[in-house]
VOGU-3710 file (C-alpha; in Angstrom, 3 decimals, decimal comma):
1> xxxxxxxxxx> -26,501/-1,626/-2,314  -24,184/-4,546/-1,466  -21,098/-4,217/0,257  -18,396/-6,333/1,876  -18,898/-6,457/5,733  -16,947/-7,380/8,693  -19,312/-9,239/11,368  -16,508/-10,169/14,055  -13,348/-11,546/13,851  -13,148/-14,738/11,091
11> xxxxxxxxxx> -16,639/-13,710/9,856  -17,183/-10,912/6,530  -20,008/-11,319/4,157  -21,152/-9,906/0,977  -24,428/-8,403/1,992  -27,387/-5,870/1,415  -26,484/-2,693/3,288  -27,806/1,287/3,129  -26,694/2,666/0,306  -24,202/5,537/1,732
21> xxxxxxxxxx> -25,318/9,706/1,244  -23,741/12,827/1,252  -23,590/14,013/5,113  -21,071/16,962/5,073  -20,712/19,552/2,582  -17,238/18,970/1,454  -18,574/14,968/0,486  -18,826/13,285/-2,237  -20,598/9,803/-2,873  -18,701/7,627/-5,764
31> xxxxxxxxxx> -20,087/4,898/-7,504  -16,981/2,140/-6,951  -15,610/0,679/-10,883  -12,666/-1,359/-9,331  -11,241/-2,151/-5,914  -8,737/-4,357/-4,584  -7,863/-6,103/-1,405  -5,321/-5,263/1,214  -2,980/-7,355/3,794  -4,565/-4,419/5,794
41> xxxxxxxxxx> -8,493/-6,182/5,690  -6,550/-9,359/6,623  -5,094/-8,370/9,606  -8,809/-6,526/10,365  -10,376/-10,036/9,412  -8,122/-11,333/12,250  -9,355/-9,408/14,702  -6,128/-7,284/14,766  -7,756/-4,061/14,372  -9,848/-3,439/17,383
51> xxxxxxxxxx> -11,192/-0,076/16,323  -13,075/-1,385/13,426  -15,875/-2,449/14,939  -18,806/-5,224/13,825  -21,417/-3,845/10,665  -17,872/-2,170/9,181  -17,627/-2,067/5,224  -14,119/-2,462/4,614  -11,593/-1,372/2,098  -9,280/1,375/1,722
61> xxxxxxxxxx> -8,590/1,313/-2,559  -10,403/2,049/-5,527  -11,490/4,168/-8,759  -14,672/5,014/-9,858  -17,677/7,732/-10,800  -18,797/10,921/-8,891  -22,249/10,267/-8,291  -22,856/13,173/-6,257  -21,071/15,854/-4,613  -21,530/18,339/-1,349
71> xxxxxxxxxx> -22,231/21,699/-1,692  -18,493/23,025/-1,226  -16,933/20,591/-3,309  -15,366/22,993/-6,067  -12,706/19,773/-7,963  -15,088/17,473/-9,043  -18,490/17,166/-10,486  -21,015/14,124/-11,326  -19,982/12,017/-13,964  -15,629/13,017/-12,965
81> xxxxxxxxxx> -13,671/9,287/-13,025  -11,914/9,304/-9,959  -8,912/7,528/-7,885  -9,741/7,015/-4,214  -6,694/7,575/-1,677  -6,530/5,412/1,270  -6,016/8,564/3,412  -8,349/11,104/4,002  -6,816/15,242/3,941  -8,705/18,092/4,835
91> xxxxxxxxxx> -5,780/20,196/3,631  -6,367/22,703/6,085  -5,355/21,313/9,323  -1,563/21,896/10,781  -0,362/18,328/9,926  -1,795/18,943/5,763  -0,232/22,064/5,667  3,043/19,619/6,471  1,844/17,580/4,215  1,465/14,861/6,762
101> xxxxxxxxxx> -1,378/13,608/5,562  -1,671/10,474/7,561  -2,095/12,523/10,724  -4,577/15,202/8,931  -7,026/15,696/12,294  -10,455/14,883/10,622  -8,780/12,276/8,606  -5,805/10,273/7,674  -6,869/6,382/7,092  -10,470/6,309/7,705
111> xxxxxxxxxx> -11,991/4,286/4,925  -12,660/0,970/6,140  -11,174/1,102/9,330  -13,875/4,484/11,348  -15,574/4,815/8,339  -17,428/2,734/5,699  -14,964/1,917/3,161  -14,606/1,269/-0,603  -15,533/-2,667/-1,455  -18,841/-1,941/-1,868
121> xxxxxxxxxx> -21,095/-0,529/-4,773  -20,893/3,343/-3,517  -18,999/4,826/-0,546  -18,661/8,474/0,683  -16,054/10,653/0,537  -14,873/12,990/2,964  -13,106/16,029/2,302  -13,331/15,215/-1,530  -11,233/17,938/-2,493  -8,298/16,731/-0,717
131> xxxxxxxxxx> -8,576/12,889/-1,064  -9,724/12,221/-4,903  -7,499/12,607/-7,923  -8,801/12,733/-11,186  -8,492/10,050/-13,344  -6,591/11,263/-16,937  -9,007/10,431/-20,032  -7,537/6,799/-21,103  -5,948/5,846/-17,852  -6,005/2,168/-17,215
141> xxxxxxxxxx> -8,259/2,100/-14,132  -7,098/-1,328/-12,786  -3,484/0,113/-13,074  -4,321/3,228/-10,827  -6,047/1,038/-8,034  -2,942/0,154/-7,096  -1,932/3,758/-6,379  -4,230/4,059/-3,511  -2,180/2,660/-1,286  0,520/0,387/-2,513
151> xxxxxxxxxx> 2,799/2,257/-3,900  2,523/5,732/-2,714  3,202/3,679/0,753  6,586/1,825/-1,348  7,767/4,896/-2,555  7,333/7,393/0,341  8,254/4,698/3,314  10,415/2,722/1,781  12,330/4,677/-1,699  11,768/8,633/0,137
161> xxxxxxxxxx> 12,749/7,576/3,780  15,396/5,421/2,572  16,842/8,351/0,834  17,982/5,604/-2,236  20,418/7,350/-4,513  21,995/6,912/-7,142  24,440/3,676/-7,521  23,233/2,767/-3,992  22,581/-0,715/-2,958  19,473/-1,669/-1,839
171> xxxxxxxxxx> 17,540/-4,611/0,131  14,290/-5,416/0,217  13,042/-7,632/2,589  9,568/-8,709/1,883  8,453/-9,656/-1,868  4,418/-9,059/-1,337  2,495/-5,806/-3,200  4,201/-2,974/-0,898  8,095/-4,908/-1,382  7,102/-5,038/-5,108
181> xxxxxxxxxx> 5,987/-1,524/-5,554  9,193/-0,326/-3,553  11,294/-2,866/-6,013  9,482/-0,583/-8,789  9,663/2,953/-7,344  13,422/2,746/-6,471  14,473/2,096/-10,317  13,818/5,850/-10,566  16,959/6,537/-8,390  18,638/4,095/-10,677
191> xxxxxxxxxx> 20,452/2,048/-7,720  23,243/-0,154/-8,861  21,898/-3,580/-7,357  18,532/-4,654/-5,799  18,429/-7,047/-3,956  14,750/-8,976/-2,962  14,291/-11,286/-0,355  11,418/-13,719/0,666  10,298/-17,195/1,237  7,997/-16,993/-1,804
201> xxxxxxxxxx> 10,141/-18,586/-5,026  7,002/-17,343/-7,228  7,246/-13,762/-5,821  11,412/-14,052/-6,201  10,517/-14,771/-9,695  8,434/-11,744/-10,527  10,838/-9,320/-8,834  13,335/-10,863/-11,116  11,287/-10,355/-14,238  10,542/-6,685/-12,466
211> xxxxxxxxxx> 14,350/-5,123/-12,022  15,691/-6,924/-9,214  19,427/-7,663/-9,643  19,582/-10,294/-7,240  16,696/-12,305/-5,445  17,477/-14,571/-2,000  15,108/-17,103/-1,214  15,153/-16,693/3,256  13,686/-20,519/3,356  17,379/-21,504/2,554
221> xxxxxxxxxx> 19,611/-20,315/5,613  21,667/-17,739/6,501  20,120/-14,517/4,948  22,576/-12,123/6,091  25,620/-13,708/5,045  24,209/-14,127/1,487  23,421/-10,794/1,640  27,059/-9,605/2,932  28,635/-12,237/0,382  26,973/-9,960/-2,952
231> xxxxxxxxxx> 28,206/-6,703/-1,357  31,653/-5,054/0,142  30,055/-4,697/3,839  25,762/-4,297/3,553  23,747/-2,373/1,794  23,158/1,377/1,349  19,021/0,835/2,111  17,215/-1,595/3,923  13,953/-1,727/3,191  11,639/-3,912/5,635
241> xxxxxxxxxx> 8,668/-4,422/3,799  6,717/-7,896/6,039  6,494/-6,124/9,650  7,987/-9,183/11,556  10,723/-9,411/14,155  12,811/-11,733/12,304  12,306/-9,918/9,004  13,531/-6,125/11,197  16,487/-8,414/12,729  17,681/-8,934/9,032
251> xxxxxxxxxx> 17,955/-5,431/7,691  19,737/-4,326/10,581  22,197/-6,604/9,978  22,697/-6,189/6,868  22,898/-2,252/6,697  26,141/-0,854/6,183  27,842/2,440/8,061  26,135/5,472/7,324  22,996/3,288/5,759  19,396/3,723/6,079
261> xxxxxxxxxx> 16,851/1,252/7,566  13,344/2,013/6,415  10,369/0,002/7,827  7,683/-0,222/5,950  5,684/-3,295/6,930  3,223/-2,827/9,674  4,548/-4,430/12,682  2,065/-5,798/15,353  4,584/-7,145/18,396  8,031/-5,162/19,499
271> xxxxxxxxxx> 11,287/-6,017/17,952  14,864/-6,630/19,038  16,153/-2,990/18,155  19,992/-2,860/18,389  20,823/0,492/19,178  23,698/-0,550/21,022  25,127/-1,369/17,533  23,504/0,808/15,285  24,698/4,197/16,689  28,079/3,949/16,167
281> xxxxxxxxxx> 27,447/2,862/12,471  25,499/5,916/11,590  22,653/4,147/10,856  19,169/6,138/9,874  15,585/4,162/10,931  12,452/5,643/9,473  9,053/4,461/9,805  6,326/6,091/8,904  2,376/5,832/7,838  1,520/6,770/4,242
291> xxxxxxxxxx> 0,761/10,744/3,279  -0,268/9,597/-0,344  1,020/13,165/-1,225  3,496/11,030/-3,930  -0,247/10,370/-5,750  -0,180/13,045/-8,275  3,465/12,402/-9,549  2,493/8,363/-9,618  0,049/9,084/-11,790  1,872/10,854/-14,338
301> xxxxxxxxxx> 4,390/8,098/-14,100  1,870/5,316/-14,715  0,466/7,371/-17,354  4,180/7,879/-19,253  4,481/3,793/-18,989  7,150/4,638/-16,781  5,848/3,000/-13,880  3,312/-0,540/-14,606  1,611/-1,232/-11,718  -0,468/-3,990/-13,891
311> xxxxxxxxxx> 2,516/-5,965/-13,364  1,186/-6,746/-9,750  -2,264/-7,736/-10,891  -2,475/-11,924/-10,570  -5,871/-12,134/-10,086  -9,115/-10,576/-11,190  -12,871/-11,117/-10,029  -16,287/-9,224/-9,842  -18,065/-8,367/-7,682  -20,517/-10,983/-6,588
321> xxxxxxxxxx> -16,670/-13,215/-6,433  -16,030/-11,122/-3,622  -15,842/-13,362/-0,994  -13,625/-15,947/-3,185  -11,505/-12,763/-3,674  -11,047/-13,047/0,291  -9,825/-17,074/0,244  -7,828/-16,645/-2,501  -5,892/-13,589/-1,490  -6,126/-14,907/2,227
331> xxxxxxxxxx> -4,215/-18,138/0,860  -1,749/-15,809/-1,304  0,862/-18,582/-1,128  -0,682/-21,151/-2,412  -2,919/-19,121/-4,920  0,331/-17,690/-5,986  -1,710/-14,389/-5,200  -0,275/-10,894/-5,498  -2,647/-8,291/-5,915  -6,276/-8,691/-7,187
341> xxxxx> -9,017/-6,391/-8,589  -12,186/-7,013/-7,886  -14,625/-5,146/-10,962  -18,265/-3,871/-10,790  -18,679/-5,808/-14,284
//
């Protein structure tokens, strides 16, 4: 089969590679419809990732067929349409009985990163059971790609942790896929403003289009005070969605007493972390690695048209585009790049 590989940091290529089998009982092997590509595989492009290691097939999203399944798989069959989770659950262990998924201790995010992952033609499955949902008959596939990871990591992170209520004021810093799918996921508390922020005037447009009240472009000075201008003193929820210092310095400044700060983006150096300040506001931090066990509700939302994750789709390629997938969605800015699906066909 071919499959996207990472060779060493800089360096991927779509290649010729061993077409994946079942090893383990509880397995399956899918035959991969539609994928996508994460900031994730960036930062592992980078070299940032140091446990995912030369010959790697990355990827961490996707629907497609059963092709075969182990002997103890009792969900799914050959021929089932299926959406791939970017965390692996054997349901059994004491963080899945939790429902801590993320920490599940033969699991949690595997694909693509210790394991073979999902932009390739076929990729195995572990635990199958646990870490496949079936596809309803008529789903939009594209749309439930981005419920692999995207937005079961927005709304459990970012919405969940950041407790959002009802009439609450909210901030998200960081307009890229997760930011978005947040922006989405919190209209079902029904918050009384929204507030995006980012650099990106394209991506400030699209969150306006999406439900966002107010949008801030941080190229154009003093983010906080903007903030603080639109609201009696902060916001209810801060939600850092880039996983920068500078964009964790804003939300806790702009938090109000008794607020929440929940950081979502995936942050690769320490930040300045106020404590000194934040303790006597009551302030709440969360963080926290996806559990994906949001993913059956999502889909029944995306199935009701109550939640359009299609919305986030700029760009679309097959497969043998794969690697001009990469430089477009590497060069989001200019590309005015979102999220893109990359197709079998």
């Amino acid at each position: 089969m071919n499959a996207l590989v990472y060779l060493d940091p800089g360096k991927i290529a779509w290649k010729e590679v061993p077409r994946p089998t079942v090893l383990e009982p509880t397995d399956a092997l899918v035959k991969i419809t539609k994928t996508t590509i994460c900031g994730t595989d960036l930062h592992i492009l980078k070299g940032d990732v140091p446990a995912v290691t030369p010959g790697r097939i990355l990827g961490h999203e996707g629907v497609g067929i059963i092709e075969e399944v182990g002997s103890a798989v009792r969900s799914f069959k050959q021929g089932d349409h299926v959406l791939i989770s970017c965390i692996t659950s054997c349901g059994k262990c004491e963080y899945c009985k939790k429902q801590l998924y993320a920490h599940c201790e033969d699991g949690g995010w595997k694909l693509g990163h210790l394991i073979d992952g999902t932009q390739a033609e076929y990729v195995r499955i572990p635990h199958a059971d646990n870490s496949l949902y079936a596809i309803p008959p008529g789903a939009d596939e594209e749309a439930l790609v981005m419920l692999s990871d995207i937005f079961p990591t927005g709304f459990e992170i970012g919405v969940l942790y950041g407790a959002v209520k009802p009439g609450d004021v909210v901030a998200i810093v960081g307009a890229g896929p997760v930011g978005m799918a947040s922006l989405l996921t919190a209209k079902f508390f029904s918050p009384s403003k929204i507030i995006m922020i980012d650099l990106d005037r394209s991506r400030l447009d699209l969150a306006e289009k999406l439900g966002a009240t107010h949008v801030i472009d941080s190229s154009g000075g003093d983010v906080v005070q903007k903030v603080l201008d639109q609201t009696k003193d902060g916001v209810d929820v801060a939600i850092e969605a880039v996983g920068i210092p500078q964009t964790f310095d804003i939300c806790q400044h702009i938090v109000r007493p008794g607020g929440h700060i929940a950081n979502v983006g995936v942050h690769g150096k320490s930040v300045n972390f106020e404590l000194q300040k934040l303790w006597i506001r009551n302030i709440t931090v969360t963080t926290g690695l996806v559990n994906t066990n949001t993913t059956p509700m999502l889909i029944k939302t995306v199935e009701s048209n109550k939640l359009t994750p299609l919305d986030l789709i700029t760009h679309r390629y097959t497969f043998d585009q794969f690697m001009e997938a990469y430089a477009v969605f590497g060069n989001a800015a200019v590309e005015n790049a979102l999220k893109v699906i990359i197709s079998r066909t």
